[in-house]
KOLKOLLUM-418705 format. One record per residue (C-alpha): residue in one letter; x, z, y. Coordinates in steps of 0.1 Angstrom, whole numbers, padded with zeros to 4 digits, always signed. Example, Ala and Ser with C-alpha at 12.3 -4.5 7.8 and 13.67 -1.06 7.14 Angstrom:
BEGIN
A+0123+0078-0045S+0137+0071-0011
# end
This chain:
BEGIN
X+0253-0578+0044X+0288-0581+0030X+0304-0619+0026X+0308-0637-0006X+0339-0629-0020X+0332-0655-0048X+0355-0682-0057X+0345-0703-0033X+0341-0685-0003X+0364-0680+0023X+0383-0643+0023X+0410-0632+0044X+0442-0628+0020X+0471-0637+0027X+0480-0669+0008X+0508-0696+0009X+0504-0723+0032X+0467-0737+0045X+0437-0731+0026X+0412-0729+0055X+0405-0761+0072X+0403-0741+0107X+0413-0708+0122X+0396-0702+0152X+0409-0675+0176X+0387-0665+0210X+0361-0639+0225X+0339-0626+0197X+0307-0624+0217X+0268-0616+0218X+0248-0642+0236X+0217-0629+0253X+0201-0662+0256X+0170-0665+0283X+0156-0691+0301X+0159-0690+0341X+0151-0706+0370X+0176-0716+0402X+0163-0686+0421X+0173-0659+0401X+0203-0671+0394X+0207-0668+0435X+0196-0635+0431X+0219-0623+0402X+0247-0644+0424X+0256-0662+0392X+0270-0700+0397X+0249-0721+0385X+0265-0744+0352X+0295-0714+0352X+0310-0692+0330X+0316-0662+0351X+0333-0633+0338X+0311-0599+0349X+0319-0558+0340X+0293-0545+0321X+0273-0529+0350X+0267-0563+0362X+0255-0575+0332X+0233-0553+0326X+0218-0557+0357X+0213-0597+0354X+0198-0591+0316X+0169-0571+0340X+0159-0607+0348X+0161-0619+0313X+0122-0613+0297X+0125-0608+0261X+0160-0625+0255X+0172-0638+0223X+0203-0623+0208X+0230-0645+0190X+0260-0640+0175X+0281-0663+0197X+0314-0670+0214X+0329-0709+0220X+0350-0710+0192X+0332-0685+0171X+0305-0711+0172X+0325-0738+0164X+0337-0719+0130X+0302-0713+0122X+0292-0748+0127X+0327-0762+0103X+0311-0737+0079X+0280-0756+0082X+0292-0787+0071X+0308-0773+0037X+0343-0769+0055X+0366-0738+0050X+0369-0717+0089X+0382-0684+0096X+0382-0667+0132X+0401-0638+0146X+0392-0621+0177X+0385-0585+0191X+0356-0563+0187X+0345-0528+0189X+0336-0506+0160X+0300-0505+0174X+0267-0512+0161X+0272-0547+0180X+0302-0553+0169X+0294-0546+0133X+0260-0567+0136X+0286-0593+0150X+0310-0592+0118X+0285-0593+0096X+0268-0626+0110X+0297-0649+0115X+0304-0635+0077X+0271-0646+0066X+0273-0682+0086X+0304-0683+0058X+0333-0672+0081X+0362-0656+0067X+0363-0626+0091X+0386-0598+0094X+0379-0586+0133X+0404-0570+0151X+0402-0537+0164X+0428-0526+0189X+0436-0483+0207X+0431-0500+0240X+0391-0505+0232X+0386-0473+0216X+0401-0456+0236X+0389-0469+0271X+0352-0468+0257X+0353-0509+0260X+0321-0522+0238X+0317-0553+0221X+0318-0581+0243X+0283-0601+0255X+0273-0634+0274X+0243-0636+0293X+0230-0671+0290X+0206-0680+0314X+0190-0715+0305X+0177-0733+0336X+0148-0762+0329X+0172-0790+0333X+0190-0777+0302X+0215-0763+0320X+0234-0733+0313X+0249-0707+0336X+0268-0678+0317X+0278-0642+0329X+0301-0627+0299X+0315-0592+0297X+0346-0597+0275X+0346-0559+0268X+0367-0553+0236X+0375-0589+0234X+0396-0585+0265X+0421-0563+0243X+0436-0593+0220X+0469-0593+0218X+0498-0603+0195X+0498-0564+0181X+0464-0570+0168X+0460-0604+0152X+0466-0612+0115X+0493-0639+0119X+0491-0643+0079X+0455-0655+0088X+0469-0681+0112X+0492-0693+0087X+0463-0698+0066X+0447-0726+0088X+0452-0766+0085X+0443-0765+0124X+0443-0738+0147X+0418-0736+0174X+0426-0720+0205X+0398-0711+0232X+0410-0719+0266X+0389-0688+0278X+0418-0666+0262X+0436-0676+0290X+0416-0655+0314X+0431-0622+0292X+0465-0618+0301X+0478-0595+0265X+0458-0630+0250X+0488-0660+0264X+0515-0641+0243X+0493-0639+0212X+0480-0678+0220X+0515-0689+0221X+0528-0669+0191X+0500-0681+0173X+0508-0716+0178X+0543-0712+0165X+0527-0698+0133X+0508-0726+0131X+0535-0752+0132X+0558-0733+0110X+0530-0732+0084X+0533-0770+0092X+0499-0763+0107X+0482-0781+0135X+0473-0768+0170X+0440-0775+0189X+0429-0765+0227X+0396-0761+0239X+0396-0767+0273X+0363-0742+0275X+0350-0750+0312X+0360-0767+0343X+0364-0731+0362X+0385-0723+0335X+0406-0753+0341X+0411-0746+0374X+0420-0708+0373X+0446-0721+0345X+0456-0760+0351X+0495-0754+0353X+0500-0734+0322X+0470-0757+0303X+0496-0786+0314X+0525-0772+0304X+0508-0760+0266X+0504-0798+0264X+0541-0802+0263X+0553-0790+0230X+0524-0763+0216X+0494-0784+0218X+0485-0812+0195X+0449-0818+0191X+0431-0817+0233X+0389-0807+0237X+0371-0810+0267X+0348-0825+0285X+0346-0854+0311X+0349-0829+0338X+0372-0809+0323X+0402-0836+0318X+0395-0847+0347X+0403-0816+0363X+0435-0807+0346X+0451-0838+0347X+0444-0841+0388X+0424-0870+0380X+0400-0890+0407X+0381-0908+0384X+0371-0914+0345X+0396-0942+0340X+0418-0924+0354X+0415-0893+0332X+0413-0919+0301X+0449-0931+0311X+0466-0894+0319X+0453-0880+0286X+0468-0911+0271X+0500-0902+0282X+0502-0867+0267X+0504-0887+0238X+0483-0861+0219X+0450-0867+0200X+0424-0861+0226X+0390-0860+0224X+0369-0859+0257X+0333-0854+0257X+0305-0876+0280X+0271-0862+0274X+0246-0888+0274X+0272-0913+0276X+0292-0897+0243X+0326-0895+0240X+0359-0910+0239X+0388-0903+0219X+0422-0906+0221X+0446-0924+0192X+0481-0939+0188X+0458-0971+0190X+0445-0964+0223X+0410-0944+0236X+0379-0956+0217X+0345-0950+0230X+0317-0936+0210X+0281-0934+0217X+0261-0904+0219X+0238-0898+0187X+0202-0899+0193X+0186-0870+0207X+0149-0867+0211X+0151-0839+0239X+0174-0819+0256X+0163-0781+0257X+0202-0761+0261X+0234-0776+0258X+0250-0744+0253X+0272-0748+0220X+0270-0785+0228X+0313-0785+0233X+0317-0760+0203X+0298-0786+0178X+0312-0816+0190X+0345-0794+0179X+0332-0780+0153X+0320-0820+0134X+0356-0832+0149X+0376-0810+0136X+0356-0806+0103X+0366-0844+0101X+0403-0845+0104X+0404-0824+0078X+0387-0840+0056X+0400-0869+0058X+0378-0886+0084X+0397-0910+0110X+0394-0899+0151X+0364-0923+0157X+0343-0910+0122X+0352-0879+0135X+0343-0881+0166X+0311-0894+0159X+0303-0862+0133X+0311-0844+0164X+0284-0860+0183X+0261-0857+0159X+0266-0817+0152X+0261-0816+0194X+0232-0835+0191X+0217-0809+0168X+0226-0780+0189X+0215-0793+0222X+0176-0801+0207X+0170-0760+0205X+0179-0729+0222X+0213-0709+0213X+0247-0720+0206X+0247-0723+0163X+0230-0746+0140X+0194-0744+0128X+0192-0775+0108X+0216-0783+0080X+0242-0800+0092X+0257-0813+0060X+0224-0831+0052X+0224-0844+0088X+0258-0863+0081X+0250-0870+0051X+0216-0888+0060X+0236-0901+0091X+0262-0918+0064X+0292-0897+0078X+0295-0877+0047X+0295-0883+0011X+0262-0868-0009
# end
């Protein structure tokens, strides 16, 4: 399947100035999705609720314990392009692959979700044998997810191999904190950043995962400073980097920054983070909880979709909730209901 190179779908030309609403640049990865119990995840010595990066011997060995897994084009900030798509928006995503059968089966989905996609391929991956990358996704039965990904080619981004043009291209760029765990991937994060802003372009961080945080809270911190104006994460996560002991207290530090942050609550929804101080916003209804992987990359994916279209934090925030909500009722990390006629039934959009 080849993507839509009609007038209004997204392609990957170079043009003047924004004309995608977001770029997203992270791991380009295939989510074997099971569900799990606590003891195997002993067994497999995987954390439980962690993302825990694993070579590809290892992973093959915990997908043993994965009976008839689902496979799904995934990746955080993959899936949050897939879900801006979703909603009618404009998204583009860079990130490395392998020129493999998963890596093609990879292009050719996020294409198909309506992602402008031209995937990077860099020497380093052919030439050390490195395959496409994968994240095993064990689901426990609280809704829980504990992940072991094998970054694979996606460990070989760096500023040689990404389309800056494409960056230039977006209203906001996205940038997935889990870059941070590939070293080549701080130079191009950064460089892509400056892009961005030159292309009077905004800059957005996903914070990713509290482990993630803590491997990376100093350099997080001092992106905040001058790179970084949009902040995602979690309750936990903001928390964390900002050395917080408590909720109010994280509510007060990310104030601070002065940036636009939004931090998520679960159950409790989220807050965000304005000029006019942190509003609170409930979580939309949800009539179970089965996996709340994706949960972060649709709440990003509804946000962002909203500031861009010309949405105010809070309306925004709560199209972020609502795109979560969605993910979190079923299994895998993108949309299976339409999420444009979910806002729109839900009043956030326009028909």
């Amino acid at each position: 399947m080849h993507a839509d190179n009609s007038d209004d779908s997204p392609t990957a030309h170079d043009h003047e100035g924004p004309d995608l609403d977001v770029v997203a640049i992270g791991n380009p990865l295939l989510d074997v999705i099971a569900e799990t119990t606590g003891e195997i995840l002993a067994e497999v010595g995987l954390a439980k609720g962690s993302m825990t990066l694993i070579d590809l011997e290892k992973a093959a060995a915990v997908q043993e314990h994965m009976p008839e897994p689902r496979f799904v084009s995934g990746g955080s900030v993959a899936n949050t392009a897939a879900g801006v798509a979703a909603l009618g928006g404009r998204a583009g995503f860079i990130g490395a692959v392998a020129d493999d059968e998963v890596g093609r089966t990879y292009v050719e989905n996020l294409r198909a979700a309506g992602v402008a996609y031209e995937p990077s391929y860099s020497e380093t991956a052919q030439r050390d044998g490195l395959g496409t990358g994968r994240c095993m996704v064990l689901v426990t039965d609280d809704a829980d997810r504990t992940m072991g990904t094998y970054l694979g080619a996606a460990s070989t981004l760096s500023p040689g191999v990404v389309p800056f043009p494409t960056v230039a291209r977006g209203s906001i760029v996205l940038l997935e904190g889990y870059l941070w765990d590939v070293p080549a991937a701080k130079d191009a994060m950064r460089q892509a950043a400056a892009t961005a802003h030159d292309a009077n372009g905004s800059v957005a961080l996903s914070l990713s995962d509290p482990f993630c945080v803590s491997r990376h809270q100093r350099e997080f911190l001092d992106l905040l400073v001058d790179e970084i104006d949009i902040l995602l994460g979690n309750e936990e996560e903001i928390t964390m980097l900002f050395g917080a002991s408590s909720y109010a207290g994280a509510v007060e530090a990310a104030g601070e920054t002065g940036l636009l942050v939004a931090m998520t609550r679960g159950a409790q929804g989220a807050v965000v983070l304005t000029a006019h101080g942190p509003e609170e916003v409930p979580a939309a209804t949800v009539t179970r909880v089965l996996d709340t992987t994706g949960a972060g990359d649709l709440f990003a994916a509804g946000f962002l979709y909203g500031l861009t279209h010309s949405m105010d934090p809070v309306e925004s925030t709560r199209l972020g909730g609502l795109c979560a909500s969605e993910v979190i009722s079923h299994t895998g990390s993108r949309p299976e209901s339409d999420l444009k006629a979910l806002a729109t039934a839900a009043g956030l959009l326009d028909q």
